[in-house]
C-alpha positions, 0 to 999 in steps of 0.5 A, spaced: 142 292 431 149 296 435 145 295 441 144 287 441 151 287 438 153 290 445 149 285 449 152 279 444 159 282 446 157 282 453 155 274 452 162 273 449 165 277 455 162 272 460 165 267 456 171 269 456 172 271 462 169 264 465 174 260 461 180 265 464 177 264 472 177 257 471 184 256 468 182 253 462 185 259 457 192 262 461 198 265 457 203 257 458 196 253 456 195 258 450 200 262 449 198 264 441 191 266 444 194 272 448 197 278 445 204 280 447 202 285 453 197 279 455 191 282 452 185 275 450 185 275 443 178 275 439 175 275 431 171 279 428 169 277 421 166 283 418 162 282 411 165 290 408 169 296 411 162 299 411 159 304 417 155 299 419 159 293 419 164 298 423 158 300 428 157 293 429 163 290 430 165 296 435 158 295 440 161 287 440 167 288 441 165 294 447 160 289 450 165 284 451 170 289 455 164 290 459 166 284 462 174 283 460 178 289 459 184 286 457 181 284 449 185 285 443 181 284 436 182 282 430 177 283 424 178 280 417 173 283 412 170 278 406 168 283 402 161 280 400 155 280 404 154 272 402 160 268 402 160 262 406 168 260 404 170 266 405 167 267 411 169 260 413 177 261 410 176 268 415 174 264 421 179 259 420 185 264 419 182 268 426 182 261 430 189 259 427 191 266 430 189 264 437 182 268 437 178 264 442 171 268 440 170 270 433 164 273 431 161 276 424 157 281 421 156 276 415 151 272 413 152 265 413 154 259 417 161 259 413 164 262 421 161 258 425 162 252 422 170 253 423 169 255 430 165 248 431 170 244 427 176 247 431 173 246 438 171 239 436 178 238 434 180 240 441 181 247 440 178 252 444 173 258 440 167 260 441 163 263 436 158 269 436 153 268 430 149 274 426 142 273 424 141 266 425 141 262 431 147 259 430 146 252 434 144 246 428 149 248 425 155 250 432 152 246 437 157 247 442 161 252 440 156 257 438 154 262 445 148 267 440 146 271 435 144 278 435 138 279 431 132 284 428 125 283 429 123 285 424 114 284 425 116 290 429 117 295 423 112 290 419 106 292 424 109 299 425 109 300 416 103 294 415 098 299 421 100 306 418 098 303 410 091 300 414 089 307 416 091 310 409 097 313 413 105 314 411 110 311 415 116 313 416 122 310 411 128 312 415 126 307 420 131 305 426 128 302 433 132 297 438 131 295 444 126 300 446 121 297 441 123 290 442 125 290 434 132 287 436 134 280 440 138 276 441 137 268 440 137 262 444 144 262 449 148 256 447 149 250 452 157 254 452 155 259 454 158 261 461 153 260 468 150 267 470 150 270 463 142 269 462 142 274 469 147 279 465 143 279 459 137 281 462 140 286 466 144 289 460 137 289 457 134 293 462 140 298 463 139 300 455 132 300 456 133 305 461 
């Protein structure tokens, strides 16, 4: 899932860096939304200090500097896999931090309820969903979610049984079984991030 976190991340770049180019976030507009060495700050909820909440969080943070270099990130761990409140008082902390993107390795709608609550209430932030198509619940201020497709390993586990065969438990496919993806883009996300997703795609493909 590290790879569709990468083209998540590369989802929020275009964002970031459309919200920049278009003058809407500058350091005298938001002050608090940039570091002091004027890098563009951006959350993370993460659920555990866990190798693959870490793994996750870093494929993110890298896909967005694929496109803005000059991103710090801040990661605010819940210590639970489940916790719509806390990932919902982490989000919010984030957001009053300045973070204009925050994503999550946690399993709620906790974080991008915070996001849409603030974004409607004038504030500028975007969200990066996991699992879910975050959109029901963030309308505007949800951009995706990266996520598993799971009939891939159930095809895969259900065949080899079918045939009287073992299959294999350690098991970890991306894009190259089409067995991670993205949901739908939100209609926030920047013009020409489709393009880019597909490109990215293809680059990991290759």
């Amino acid at each position: 899932v590290y790879q569709s976190r990468y083209v998540s991340g590369v989802v929020a770049g275009m964002k970031v860096k459309d919200l920049v180019e278009s003058g809407t976030l500058t350091p005298e507009t938001q002050p608090d939304s940039f570091t002091a060495d004027g890098k563009v700050k951006i959350g993370y909820v993460g659920a555990y200090n866990y190798a693959e909440v870490v793994s996750g969080y870093t494929a993110f943070f890298l896909g967005v500097q694929s496109i803005v270099p000059d991103v710090a990130m801040q990661v605010q761990y819940t210590n639970s896999w489940f916790n719509i409140t806390a990932e919902n008082e982490a989000a919010k902390a984030l957001i009053a931090d300045g973070c204009i993107i925050v994503s999550q390795h946690a399993d709620s709608t906790g974080a991008p309820a915070a996001c849409q609550e603030a974004l409607d209430a004038g504030t500028t932030v975007y969200c990066v969903g996991y699992n879910v198509d975050m959109l029901a619940v963030a309308p505007t201020a949800a951009l995706t979610s990266p996520t598993n497709v799971w009939e891939v390993f159930y095809e895969y586990a259900f065949r080899a049984v079918m045939n009287g065969e073992s299959f294999d438990q350690n098991w970890c496919q991306g894009y190259e079984a089409d067995a991670v993806t993205l949901t739908p883009l939100g209609e926030s996300c920047a013009p020409g991030t489709q393009e880019k997703v597909d490109e990215t795609i293809a680059a990991i493909k290759d």
